[in-house]
N, C-alpha and C positions, 0 to 999 in steps of 0.2 A: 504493500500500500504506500507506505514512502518514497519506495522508486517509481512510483505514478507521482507524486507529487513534485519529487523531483524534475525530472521530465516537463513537466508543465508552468515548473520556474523557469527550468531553460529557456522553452518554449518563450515563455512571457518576459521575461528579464533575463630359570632354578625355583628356587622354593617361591612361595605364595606370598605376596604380599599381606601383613594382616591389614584390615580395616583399620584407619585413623582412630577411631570410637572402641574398638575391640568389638562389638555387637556381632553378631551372630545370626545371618542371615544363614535360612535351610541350603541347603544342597540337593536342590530336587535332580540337576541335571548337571554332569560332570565334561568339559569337551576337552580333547588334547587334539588341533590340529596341526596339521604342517600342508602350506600351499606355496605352490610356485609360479609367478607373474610372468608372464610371455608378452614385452609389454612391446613386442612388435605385429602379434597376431590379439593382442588385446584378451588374452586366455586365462584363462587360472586351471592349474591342473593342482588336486588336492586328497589330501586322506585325512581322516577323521576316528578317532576314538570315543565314542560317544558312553557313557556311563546315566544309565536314568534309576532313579529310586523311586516305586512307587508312594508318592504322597496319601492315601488313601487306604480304606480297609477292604476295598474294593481285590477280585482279582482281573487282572489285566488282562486279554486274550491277543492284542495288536499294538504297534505304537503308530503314531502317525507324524509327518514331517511335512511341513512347509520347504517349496523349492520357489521361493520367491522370482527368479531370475527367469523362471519359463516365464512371468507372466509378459516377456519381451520376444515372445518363442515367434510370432506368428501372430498376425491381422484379426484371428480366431481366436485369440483368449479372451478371459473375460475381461483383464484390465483395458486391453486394446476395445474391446466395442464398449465398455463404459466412458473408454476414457477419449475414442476420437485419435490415439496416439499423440495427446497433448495432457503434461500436467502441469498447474498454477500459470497458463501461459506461454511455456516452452514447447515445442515440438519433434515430435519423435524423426530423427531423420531418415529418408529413405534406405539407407546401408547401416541401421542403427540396431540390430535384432540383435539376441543374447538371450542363452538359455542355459542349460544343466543337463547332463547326462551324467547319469548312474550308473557306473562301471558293477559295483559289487557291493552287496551291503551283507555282511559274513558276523556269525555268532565267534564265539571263543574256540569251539568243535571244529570250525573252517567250513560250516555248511552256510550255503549262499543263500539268502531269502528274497534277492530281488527278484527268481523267476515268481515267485507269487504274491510280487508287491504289484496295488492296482492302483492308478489315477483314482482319487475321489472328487466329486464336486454336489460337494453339499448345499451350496448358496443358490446355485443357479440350475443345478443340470447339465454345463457344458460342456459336451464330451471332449471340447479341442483344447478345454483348461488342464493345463498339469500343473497347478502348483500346488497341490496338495497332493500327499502321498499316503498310502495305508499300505502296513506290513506285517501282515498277521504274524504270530510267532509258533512256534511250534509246540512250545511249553510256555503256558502265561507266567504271568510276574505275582506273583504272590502280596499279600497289602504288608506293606514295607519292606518289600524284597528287592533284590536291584539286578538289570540284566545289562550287559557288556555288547558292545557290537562296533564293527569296523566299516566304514565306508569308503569308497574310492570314488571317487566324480572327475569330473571336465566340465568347464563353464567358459561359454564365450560372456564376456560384458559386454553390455548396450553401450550406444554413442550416449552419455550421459543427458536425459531432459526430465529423468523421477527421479530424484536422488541419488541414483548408484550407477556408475558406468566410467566412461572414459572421454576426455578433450584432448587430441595430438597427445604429451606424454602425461599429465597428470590422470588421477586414476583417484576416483571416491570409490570404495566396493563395500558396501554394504549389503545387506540381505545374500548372502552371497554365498554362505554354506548351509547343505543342507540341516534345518533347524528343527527340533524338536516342539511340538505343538504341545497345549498344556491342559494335564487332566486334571480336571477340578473334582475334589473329593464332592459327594451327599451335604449340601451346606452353605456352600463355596459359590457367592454371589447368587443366591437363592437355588441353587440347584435342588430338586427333589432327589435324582439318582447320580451317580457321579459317572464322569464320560470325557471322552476327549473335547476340548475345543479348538478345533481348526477350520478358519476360514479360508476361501481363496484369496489369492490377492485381486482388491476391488482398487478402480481408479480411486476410488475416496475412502479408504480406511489405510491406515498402518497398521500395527504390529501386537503380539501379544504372545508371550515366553515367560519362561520360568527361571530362579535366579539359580547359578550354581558359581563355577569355576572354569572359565577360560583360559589354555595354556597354547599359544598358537604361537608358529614359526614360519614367519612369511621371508619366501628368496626372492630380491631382487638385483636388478641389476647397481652394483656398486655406487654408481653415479647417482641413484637416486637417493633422495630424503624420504623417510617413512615418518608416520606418526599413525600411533592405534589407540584404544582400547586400553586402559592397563599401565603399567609400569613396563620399564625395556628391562632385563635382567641380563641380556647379552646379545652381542651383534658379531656373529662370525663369516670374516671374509675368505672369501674361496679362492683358486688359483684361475678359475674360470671367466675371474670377473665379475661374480653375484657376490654377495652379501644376504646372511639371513637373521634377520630381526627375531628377536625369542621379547615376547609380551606376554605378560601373565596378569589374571586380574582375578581376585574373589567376591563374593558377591553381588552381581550382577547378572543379567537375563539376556545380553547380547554383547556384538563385536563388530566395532566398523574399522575401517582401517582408510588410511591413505598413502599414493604415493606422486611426488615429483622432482623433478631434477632443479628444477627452478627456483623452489622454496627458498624464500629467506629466515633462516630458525633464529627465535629472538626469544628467552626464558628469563622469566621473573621467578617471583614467591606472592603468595598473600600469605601477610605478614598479620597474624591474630593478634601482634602487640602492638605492632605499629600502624593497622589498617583500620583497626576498632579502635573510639574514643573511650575511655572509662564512663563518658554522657549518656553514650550511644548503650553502652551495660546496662545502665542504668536504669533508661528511657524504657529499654523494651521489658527491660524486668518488671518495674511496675505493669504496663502492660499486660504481658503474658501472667502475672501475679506468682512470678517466678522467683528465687536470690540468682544473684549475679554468676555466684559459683558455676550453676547450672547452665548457664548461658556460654561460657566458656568455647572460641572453638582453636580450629587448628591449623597450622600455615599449612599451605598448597601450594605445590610445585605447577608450574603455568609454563604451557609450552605453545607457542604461537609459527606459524606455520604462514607465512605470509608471502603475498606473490611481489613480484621486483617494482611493480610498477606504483604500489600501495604502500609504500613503507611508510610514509609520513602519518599514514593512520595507526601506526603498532602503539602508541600511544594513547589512542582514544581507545583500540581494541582490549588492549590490559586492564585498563582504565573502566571500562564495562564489566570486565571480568571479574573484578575486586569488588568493585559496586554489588554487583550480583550477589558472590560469594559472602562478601559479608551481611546484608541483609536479609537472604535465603535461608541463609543459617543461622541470626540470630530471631528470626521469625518461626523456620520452621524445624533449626537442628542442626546440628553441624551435619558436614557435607563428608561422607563418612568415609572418602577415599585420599591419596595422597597427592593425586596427580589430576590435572584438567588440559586437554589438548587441545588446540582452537587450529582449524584450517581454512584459509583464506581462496577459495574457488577463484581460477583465472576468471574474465569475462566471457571467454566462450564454454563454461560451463555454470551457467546459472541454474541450472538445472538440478545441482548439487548444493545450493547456497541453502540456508538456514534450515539444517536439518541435525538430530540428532540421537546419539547414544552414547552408554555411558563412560562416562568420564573422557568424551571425547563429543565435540559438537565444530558443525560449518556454519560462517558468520555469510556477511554475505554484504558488499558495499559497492562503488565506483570509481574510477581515477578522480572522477568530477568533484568529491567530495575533500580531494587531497587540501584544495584551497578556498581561502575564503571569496562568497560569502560561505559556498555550500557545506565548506566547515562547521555551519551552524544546523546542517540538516540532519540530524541523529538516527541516519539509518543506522550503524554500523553501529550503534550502542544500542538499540533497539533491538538487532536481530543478535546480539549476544546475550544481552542479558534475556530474552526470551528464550533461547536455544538450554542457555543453564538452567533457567528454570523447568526445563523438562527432566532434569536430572533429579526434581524432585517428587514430581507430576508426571509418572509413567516411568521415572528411571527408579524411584525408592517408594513410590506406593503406583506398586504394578496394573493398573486398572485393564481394562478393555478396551484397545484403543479401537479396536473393530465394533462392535456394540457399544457401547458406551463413550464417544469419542470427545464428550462434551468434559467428561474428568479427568482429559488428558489436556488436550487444547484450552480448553477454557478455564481451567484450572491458569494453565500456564499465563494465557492472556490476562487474566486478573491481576498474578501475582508479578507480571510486568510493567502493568502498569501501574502499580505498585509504587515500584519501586522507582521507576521511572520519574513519575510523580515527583517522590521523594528525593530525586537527586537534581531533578532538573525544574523545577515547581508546575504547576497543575494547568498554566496558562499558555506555555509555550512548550512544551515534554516533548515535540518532536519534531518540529521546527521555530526554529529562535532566529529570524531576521529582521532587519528594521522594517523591513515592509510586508512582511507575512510571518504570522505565527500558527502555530496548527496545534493541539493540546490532543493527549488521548481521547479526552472526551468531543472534539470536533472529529475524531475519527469516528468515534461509536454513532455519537449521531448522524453520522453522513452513512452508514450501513443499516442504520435502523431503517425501517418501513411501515406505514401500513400493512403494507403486500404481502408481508413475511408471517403469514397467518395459517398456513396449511399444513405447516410440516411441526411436529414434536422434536424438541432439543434430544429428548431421550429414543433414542432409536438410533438400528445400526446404521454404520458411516454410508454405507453403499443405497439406501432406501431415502434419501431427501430428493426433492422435488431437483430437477434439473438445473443446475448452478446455483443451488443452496446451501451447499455444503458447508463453505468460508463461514456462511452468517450460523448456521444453529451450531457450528463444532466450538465454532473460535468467539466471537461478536456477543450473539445474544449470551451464552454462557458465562462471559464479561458483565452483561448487563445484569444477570439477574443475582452474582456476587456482587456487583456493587449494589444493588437494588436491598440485595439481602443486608447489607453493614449498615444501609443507612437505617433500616427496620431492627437494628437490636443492637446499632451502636460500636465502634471502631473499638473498642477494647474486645467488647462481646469477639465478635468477627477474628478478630486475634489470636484469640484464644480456640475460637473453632478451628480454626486453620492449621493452629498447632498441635491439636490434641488429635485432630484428624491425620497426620503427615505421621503423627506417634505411634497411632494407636492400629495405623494398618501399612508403616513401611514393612515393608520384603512379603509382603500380602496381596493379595487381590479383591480388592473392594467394589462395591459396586454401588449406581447410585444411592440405593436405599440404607445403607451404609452409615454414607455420607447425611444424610437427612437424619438418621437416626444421634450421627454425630453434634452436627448443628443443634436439633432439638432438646440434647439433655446439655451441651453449653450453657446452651443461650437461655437453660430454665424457659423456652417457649415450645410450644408446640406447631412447629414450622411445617407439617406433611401438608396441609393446605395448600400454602406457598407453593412448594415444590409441586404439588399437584398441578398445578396454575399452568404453572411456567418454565417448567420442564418436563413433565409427564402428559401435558397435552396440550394441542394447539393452539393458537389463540393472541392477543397482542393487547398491549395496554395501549390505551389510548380515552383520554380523559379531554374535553373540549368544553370552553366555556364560548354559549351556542350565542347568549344573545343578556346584553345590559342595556337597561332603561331605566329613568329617574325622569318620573314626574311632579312641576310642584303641586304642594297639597296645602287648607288652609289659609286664608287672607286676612291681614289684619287693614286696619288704616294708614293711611301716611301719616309718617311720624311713629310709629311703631317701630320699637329696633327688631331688623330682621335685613333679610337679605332684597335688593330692589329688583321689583320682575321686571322680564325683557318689555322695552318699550317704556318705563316707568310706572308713575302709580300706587298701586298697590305695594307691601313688603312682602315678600314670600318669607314665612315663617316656618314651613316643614316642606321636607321634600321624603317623594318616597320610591325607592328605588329598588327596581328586580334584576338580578342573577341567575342565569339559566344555564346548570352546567350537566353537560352529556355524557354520559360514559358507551363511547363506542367500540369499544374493544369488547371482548367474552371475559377478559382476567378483572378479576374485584380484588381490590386494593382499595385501602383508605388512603385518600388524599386532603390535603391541606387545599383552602382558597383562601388568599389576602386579598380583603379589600382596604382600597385607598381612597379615602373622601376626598373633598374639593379642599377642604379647611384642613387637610393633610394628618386628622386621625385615621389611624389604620387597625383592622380589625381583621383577627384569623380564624376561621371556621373550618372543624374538620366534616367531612363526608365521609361516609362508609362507600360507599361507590355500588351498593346492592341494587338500588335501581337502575334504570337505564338511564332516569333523568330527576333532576330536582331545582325545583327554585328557591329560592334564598330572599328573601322580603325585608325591607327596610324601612323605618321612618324613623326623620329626623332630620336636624336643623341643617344639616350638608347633605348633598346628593353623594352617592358612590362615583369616583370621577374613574377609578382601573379595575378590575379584577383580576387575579392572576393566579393561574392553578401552579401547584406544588414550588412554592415560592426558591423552598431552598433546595432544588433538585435531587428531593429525596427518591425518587422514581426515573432512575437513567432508563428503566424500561419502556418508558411512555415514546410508542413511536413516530408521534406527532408533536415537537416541542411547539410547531407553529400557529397551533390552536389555543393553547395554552392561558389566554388572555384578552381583554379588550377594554377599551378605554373609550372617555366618550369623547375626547380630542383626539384628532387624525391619529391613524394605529401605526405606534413603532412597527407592528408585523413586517411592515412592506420592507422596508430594510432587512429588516432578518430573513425574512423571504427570498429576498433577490443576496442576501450572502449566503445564503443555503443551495439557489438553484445557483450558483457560482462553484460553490466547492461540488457540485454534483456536476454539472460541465467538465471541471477539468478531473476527475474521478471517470468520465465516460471518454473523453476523450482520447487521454491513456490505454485503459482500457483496451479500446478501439485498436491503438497499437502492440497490443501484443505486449506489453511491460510487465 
């Protein structure tokens, strides 16, 4: 969204690392791999040691695996006919294809099971999708048992435009080994009976794994720069000319990796003594109604990965980084690993830009931005400090990013803007120039709509109405945490946040979860709420329809009161109606201020249960404004433009014509392909 805005300026002007914390996340699934990059046929040729313990009291009969990389196999899958072969705007190139082939997949015995492993596709039906796999076993896995198994594959990479693939020599490779899908015991995000969950890969959902132990050995060729996943624990050069990187990570649920020749590597620390004020302890202690002691976090090794052309930004990049890290963790916990990897995608791979895994995340910026003014335009702090916040929203409380996609995303978006907010203040958070300023919240409301009334926040990623996805995963999810803080209060909020992030890291939560979390905080009984405006369609939208003051009562002249038009008489009372509409389905109490002529002002609440009400007045001054939800406790209301009406010429029209403004150059954009 920044880089449309952007755009439009121009336009116009060895062993295991332990965790940090020591905490003890389960070992559901154990991976030891080793792959080698053929970074001239664009290849990965690879073996795998895969280790699973059944989580459950269940017995297992099959395991099942995500081959994410078919979903680039052929015109026929399913991501391809969802997606058009375009995602967030990028386009799949004609020579762009990449897939997986499964050489062997062999027990501990050396008996092969892939002749009677079958394609599944549970979502759709599509015979021509392979990215989901089942492979029954010959002996099940007993409830807490664990079975051992070897894989051998080949994978071409796509020309990078989803996240994972390749630009000339750089290389994002993500989703990239075959991955284990996650069975959720009797319990486990409401399950009645316990079963695998594996989706296909859809144009609009990511991911969903289970946390173990990644020990991987990637060879490449010498000259390049790697960064992964994990801590490096050794790099051994060959006589051939490669180099193989050994990365080791525990507690975690995936592995992304990168490589280029180009990189500029530039390493810091966040520094927990020197990055945190003793204020800053303080502040959020009260707060969270924590002691200090608790708050406590950890310095973090920061490895930045940046392209030649962009160095002058490694400074704002760090700079995001630290901002993130300390506020993520003294909000939601320390950041339980040792190491954070940041990689800077060239411009011909945007396609790979703000995406993330753990302890490893792609930022995402422009040359343009190197100087001023554009220096003031916080893409590049925006899309780090969002990218880390995944680390704690889907990287340490595992949710569903397939079904449930709004406590990944929207989680994340909240807690971005956040933070955002708080470093850069609430009126300018995303661009700061003397002649345009743009705040989070002129972002929210320029996505907000009427329109956006058919589709439920809650439902899976791949079922939203045709290019709705951005608004119900990312947007409105934002709105309805903010919506939700100003209904119980910025400590309250705080403390939900927290005790949620506590009470289900290295878990898998789901939304009701979450509601049940909020409700016994916040001592309120929120499943209403949530029912509203998450769980089913619907939009806020409160209008004030129609204000009249007529005078009432006449004394003589010479009576003190107010002079009627024309002279004459004194108007001694006026009496004035208020007519405000709720046309949205979602009921929510709202606030109206009224403002008299003689500039007393008077605030009324509404319960919003009918569709309409009026508000009756009399007295010695007429109502001269009305204004619904004065102090923007309801970001969910998707009409700010109704909001109001005065009986002198209506501010609207300005606000109007700055709205159908920043909606111009938002379609504009757009239009371009940005």
């Amino acid at each position: 969204m920044l880089r449309l805005l952007i755009v439009a300026l121009v336009l116009l002007a060895g062993s295991a690392p332990a965790l940090a914390d020591q905490s003890s996340p389960p070992r559901t699934v154990d991976y030891r791999i080793d792959v080698r990059l053929d970074v001239v046929k664009k290849e990965l040729t690879g073996s795998e040691h895969v280790v699973w313990t059944n989580p459950s009291t269940d017995t297992v009969t099959d395991l099942w695996f995500h081959l994410y990389l078919n979903a680039f196999r052929s015109d026929r899958t399913t991501f391809f006919k969802e997606s058009g072969g375009q995602l967030r705007g990028d386009y799949m190139p004609e020579d762009g294809w990449g897939w997986t082939d499964l050489k062997s997949i062999r027990l501990a015995d050396g008996m092969d099971l892939l002749p009677v492993a079958r394609f599944e596709q549970p979502d759709d039906g599509n015979g021509e999708d392979r990215t989901v796999l089942r492979v029954p076993l010959p002996q099940p896995v007993p409830a807490g048992g664990s079975i051992a198994i070897d894989i051998a594959w080949h994978a071409k990479l796509p020309k990078v435009f989803a996240r994972t693939g390749y630009a000339r020599d750089f290389f994002l490779v993500g989703q990239w080994f075959p991955k284990l899908a996650v069975y959720e015991p009797a319990g486990v995000r409401g399950r009645k009976v316990g079963g695998w969950n594996c989706h296909q890969f859809h144009a609009n959902s990511e991911f969903y794994a289970d946390f173990g132990r990644f020990d991987v050995r990637m060879t490449v060729p010498s000259t390049f720069i790697v960064g992964a996943t994990g801590e490096r624990v050794g790099a051994d050069a060959h006589p051939n000319g490669t180099t193989t990187y050994h990365y080791v990570q525990d507690g975690v649920h995936d592995f992304g990796w990168t490589a280029d020749p180009r990189f500029v590597e530039v390493t810091d620390t966040f520094s927990a003594a020197r990055d945190v004020t003793q204020d800053e302890y303080r502040h959020t202690a009260v707060t969270l109604g924590r002691s200090v002691d608790s708050l406590r976090l950890s310095d973090i090794s920061i490895r930045l990965l940046m392209q030649p052309g962009r160095t002058p930004q490694i400074a704002r990049y760090l700079a995001a980084a630290k901002l993130a890290i300390k506020w993520f963790g003294l909000w939601y916990g320390p950041y339980p690993y040792r190491t954070l990897t940041i990689v800077d995608p060239p411009s011909d791979a945007p396609g790979a830009e703000g995406m993330e895994y753990p302890t490893f995340i792609t930022g995402g910026t422009m040359p343009l931005l190197n100087w001023w003014p554009l220096s003031h335009v916080r893409e590049p702090e925006e899309v780090i400090v969002h990218e880390y916040a995944h680390q704690y929203w889907y990287g340490l409380v595992a949710s569903n990013e397939f079904e449930e996609p709004w406590l990944d995303e929207g989680f994340t978006s909240y807690s971005t803007g956040q933070a955002m907010e708080l470093a850069f203040g609430t009126a300018s958070t995303l661009i700061d120039l003397p002649f345009f300023k743009v705040s989070e919240r002129d972002l929210l409301r320029l996505t907000n709509s009427p329109e956006h009334r058919f589709d439920r926040v809650r439902q899976p990623a791949w079922t939203y109405s045709p290019g709705e996805y951005p608004f119900y995963a990312y947007e409105k999810p934002e709105l309805v945490l903010r919506t939700l803080e100003h209904m119980i209060g910025r400590q309250a909020m705080a403390r939900v946040m927290r005790t949620y992030q506590e009470r289900w890291r290295y878990r898998h939560p789901s939304s009701d979860d979450f509601y049940t979390v909020a409700s016994e905080v916040s001592n309120r009984d929120l499943r209403g709420y949530f029912s509203q405006v998450v769980d089913a369609p619907g939009i806020v939208d409160y209008d004030v329809s129609s204000l009249t003051s007529h005078p009432i009562g006449r004394a003589s002249a010479g009576t003190v009161g107010r002079t009627a038009p024309g002279g004459g008489e004194a108007v001694t009372a006026w009496r004035s109606k208020v007519v405000i509409t709720r046309r949205g389905d979602v009921i929510l109490p709202v606030q109206l201020l009224l403002t008299y002529a003689d500039g007393k002002r008077e605030r009324v609440t509404w319960d919003g249960r009918d569709r309409w009400t009026a508000i009756t007045r009399e007295g010695p001054s007429p109502i001269a404004s009305a204004v619904l939800d004065p102090d923007d406790a309801l970001p969910l209301d998707a009409n700010v433009l109704n909001n109001g009406r005065r009986k002198s010429p209506d501010v609207r029209v300005a606000s109007s014509w700055a709205a159908r403004w920043l909606f111009w150059v938002q379609h504009v954009i757009a239009g371009a392909g940005l």
